[in-house]
Structures are given as C-alpha cells and as structure tokens.
C-alpha positions, 0 to 999 in steps of 0.5 A: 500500500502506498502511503506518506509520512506526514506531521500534523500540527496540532488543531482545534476542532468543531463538529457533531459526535457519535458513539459507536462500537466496532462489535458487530460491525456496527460502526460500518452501518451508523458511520455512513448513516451519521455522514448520510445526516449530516450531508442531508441537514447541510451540517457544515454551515453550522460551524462556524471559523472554519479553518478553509471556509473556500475549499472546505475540508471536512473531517471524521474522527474516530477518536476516545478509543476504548479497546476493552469495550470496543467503543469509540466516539466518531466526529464529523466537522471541520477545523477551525480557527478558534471555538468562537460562537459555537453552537451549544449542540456541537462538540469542540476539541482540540486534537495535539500534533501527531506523526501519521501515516497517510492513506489515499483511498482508490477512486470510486464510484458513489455506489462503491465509495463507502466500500472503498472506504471500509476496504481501504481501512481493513487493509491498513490494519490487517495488510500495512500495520503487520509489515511496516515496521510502525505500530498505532500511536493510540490517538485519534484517526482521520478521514480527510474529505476534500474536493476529491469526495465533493459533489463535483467530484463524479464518480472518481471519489477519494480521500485520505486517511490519517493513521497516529503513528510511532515506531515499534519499540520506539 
C-alpha cells in the first residue's frame, strides 16, 4: 500500500459526535448513516471559523478509543480557527500534533465509495500495520474529505486517511 509520512500540527476542532462500537460491525452501518445526516441537514454551515471556509475540508474522527469495550466516539466537522460562537449542540476539541501515516483511498464510484472506504481501512490494519515496521500511536484517526469526495467530484471519489503513528519499540 502506498502511503506518506506526514506531521500534523496540532488543531482545534468543531463538529457533531457519535458513539459507536466496532462489535458487530456496527460502526460500518451508523458511520455512513451519521455522514448520510449530516450531508442531508447541510451540517457544515453550522460551524462556524472554519479553518478553509473556500475549499472546505471536512473531517471524521474516530477518536476516545476504548479497546476493552470496543467503543469509540466518531466526529464529523471541520477545523477551525478558534471555538468562537459555537453552537451549544456541537462538540469542540482540540486534537495535539501527531506523526501519521497517510492513506489515499482508490477512486470510486458513489455506489462503491463507502466500500472503498471500509476496504481501504481493513487493509491498513490487517495488510500495512503487520509489515511496516510502525505500530498505532493510540490517538485519534482521520478521514480527510476534500474536493476529491465533493459533489463535483463524479464518480472518481477519494480521500485520505490519517493513521497516529510511532515506531515499534520506539
């Protein structure tokens, strides 16, 4: 799999949170329907100081993973300049620099965007990971949704995926 070594400097964040779990698959089904509601009730105009409001990028988090339960809290939103005038019923956290590794998803139709997401993801952990010689930083992951993944993109979609990184034994 190809990939980049990335910094990411540290961000404040604004966007709508999601508990999930991975037991039963159940984040495969209520991610896509989280972003299915968020796209239907134009979220995005919601938050305010966004960091790129010309060229939007929007992010989803899984962050606050928790091994023993399998739960974790998934967060769709933007980066932002400051927490300013957020509305009460959106979530603000700030997320510190962090070394990943960079993922692009192969380009796909909108039918197959969502499975090419959650292959691209299976691959990382069970093909990348066992190889690479680095092993997860236990921080938050990000999906990077650009003008590649946007309404004008048709149907060659795309996006990254940030993966927290350290080096094994390091």
């Amino acid at each position: 799999m190809e990939y980049r070594i990335v910094v990411k400097p540290a961000f404040k964040f604004i966007g709508y949170a999601l508990e999930t779990s991975t037991a039963d698959g159940r984040n495969q089904r209520e991610i896509p329907a989280f972003w299915q509601r968020y796209i239907a009730n134009r979220g995005w105009e919601q938050i305010p100081n966004a960091v790129r409001r010309d060229t939007p990028v929007e992010l989803g988090i899984c962050a606050d993973m928790n091994m023993e339960t399998c739960t974790f809290t998934y967060l769709i939103g933007m980066e932002t300049e400051s927490f300013d005038n957020a509305p009460d019923d959106l979530v603000c956290r700030e997320f510190p620099e962090a070394e990943y590794a960079v993922f692009t998803t192969p380009k796909a139709t909108r039918a197959e965007f969502v499975p090419t997401i959650q292959a691209t993801w299976k691959a990382i952990f069970e093909e990348w990971f066992p190889r690479s010689g680095y092993e997860h930083a236990g921080t938050a992951e990000i999906e990077w949704y650009d003008d590649r993944s946007g309404p004008n993109a048709g149907d060659e979609q795309q996006i990254d995926i940030y993966i927290p990184i350290r080096r094994k034994g390091g």
